[in-house]
C-alpha positions as CSV (number, residue, x, y, z in Angstrom):
1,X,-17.0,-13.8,-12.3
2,X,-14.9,-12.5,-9.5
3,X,-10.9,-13.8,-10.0
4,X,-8.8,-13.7,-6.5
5,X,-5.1,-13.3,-7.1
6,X,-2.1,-13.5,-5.0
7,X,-1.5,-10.1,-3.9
8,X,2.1,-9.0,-5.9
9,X,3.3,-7.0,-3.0
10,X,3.5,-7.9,1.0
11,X,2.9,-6.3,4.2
12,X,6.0,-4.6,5.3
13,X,7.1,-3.5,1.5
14,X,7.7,0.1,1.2
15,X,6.1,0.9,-2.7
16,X,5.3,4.1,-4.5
17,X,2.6,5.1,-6.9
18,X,2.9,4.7,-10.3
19,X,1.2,7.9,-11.1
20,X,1.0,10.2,-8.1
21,X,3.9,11.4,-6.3
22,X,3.6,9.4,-3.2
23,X,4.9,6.6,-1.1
24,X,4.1,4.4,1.7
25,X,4.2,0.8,3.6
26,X,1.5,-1.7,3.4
27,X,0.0,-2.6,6.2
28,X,-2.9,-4.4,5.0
29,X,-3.9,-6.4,2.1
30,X,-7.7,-7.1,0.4
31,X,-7.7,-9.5,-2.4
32,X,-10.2,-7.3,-3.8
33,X,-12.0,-4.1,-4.0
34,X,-13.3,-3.7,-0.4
35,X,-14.0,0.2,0.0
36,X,-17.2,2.2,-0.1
37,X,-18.9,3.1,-3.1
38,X,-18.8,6.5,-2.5
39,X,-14.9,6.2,-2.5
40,X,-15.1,4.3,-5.9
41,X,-17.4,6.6,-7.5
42,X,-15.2,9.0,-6.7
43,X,-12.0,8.0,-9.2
44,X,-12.8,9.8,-12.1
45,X,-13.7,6.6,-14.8
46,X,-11.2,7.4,-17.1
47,X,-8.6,6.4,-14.6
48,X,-10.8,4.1,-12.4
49,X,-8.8,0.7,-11.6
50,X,-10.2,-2.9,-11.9
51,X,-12.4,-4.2,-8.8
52,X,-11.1,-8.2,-9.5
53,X,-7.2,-7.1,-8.1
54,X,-5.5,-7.0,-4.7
55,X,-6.1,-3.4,-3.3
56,X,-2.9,-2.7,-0.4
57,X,-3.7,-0.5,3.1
58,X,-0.9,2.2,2.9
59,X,0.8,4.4,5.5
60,X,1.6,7.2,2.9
61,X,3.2,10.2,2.3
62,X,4.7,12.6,0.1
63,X,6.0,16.2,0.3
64,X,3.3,17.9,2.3
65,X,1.7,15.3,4.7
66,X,1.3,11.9,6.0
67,X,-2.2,9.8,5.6
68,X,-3.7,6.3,4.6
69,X,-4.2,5.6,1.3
70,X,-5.8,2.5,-0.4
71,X,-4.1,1.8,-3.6
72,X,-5.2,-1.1,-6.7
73,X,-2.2,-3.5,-7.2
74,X,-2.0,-1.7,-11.2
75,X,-0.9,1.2,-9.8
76,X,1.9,0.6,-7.4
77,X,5.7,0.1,-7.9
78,X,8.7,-1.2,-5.7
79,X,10.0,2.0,-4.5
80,X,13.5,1.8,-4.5
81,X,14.7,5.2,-2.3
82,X,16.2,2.6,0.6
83,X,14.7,5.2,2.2
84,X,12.0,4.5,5.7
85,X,8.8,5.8,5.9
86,X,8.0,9.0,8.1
87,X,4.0,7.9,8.8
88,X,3.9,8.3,12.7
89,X,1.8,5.2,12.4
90,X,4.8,2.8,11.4
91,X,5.6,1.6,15.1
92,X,2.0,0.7,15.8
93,X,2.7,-2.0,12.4
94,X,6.6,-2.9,12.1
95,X,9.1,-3.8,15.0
96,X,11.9,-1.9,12.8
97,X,13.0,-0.9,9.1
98,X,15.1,-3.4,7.3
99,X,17.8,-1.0,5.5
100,X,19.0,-4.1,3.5
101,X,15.6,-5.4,2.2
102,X,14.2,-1.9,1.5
103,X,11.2,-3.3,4.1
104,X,10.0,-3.3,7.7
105,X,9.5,-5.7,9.6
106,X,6.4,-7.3,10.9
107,X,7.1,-7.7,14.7
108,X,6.9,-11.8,15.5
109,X,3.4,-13.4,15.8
110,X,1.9,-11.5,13.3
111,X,1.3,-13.2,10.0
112,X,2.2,-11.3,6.8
């Protein structure tokens, strides 16, 4: 039986990994598993995540580069830098970066 849960985190938080040294925004939100196959087969087993949790659309990075990354709700943190994001994909998402919050902001209209 498949279990929907409110996703922890919300579009606009900027979280890290818990195990991999990288960072990002969400800008999207499944409540579950919603990726190819292929993709799934491809986390080694050992390490492979639960399907029945809220997987978050990231703009990453970390030291080298800047990508998308699609993350299982176990394995992210609040990342707590109060630093923004570089991803040159952020202004197609937020309005602006919320230094207070630690978040950006989703421009108005846009449900979050």
């Amino acid at each position: 039986m498949e279990v929907n849960r409110a996703a922890k985190f919300r579009i606009g938080q900027v979280v890290q990994h818990r195990v991999y040294p990288f960072r990002g925004v969400i800008f999207d939100v499944d409540p579950t598993f919603s990726n190819s196959e292929e993709w799934w087969e491809s986390i080694p087993e050992e390490v492979r995540p639960e399907r029945d949790q809220p997987f978050y659309h990231l703009l990453a990075e970390n030291e080298e580069a800047e990508y998308i990354a699609y993350v299982s709700e176990q394995n992210l943190l609040v990342d707590r830098s109060g630093e923004p994001v570089r991803h040159p994909e952020v202004g197609d998402y937020f309005a602006e970066y919320d230094a207070d919050s630690g978040a950006y902001v989703v421009p108005s209209g846009i449900a979050n």
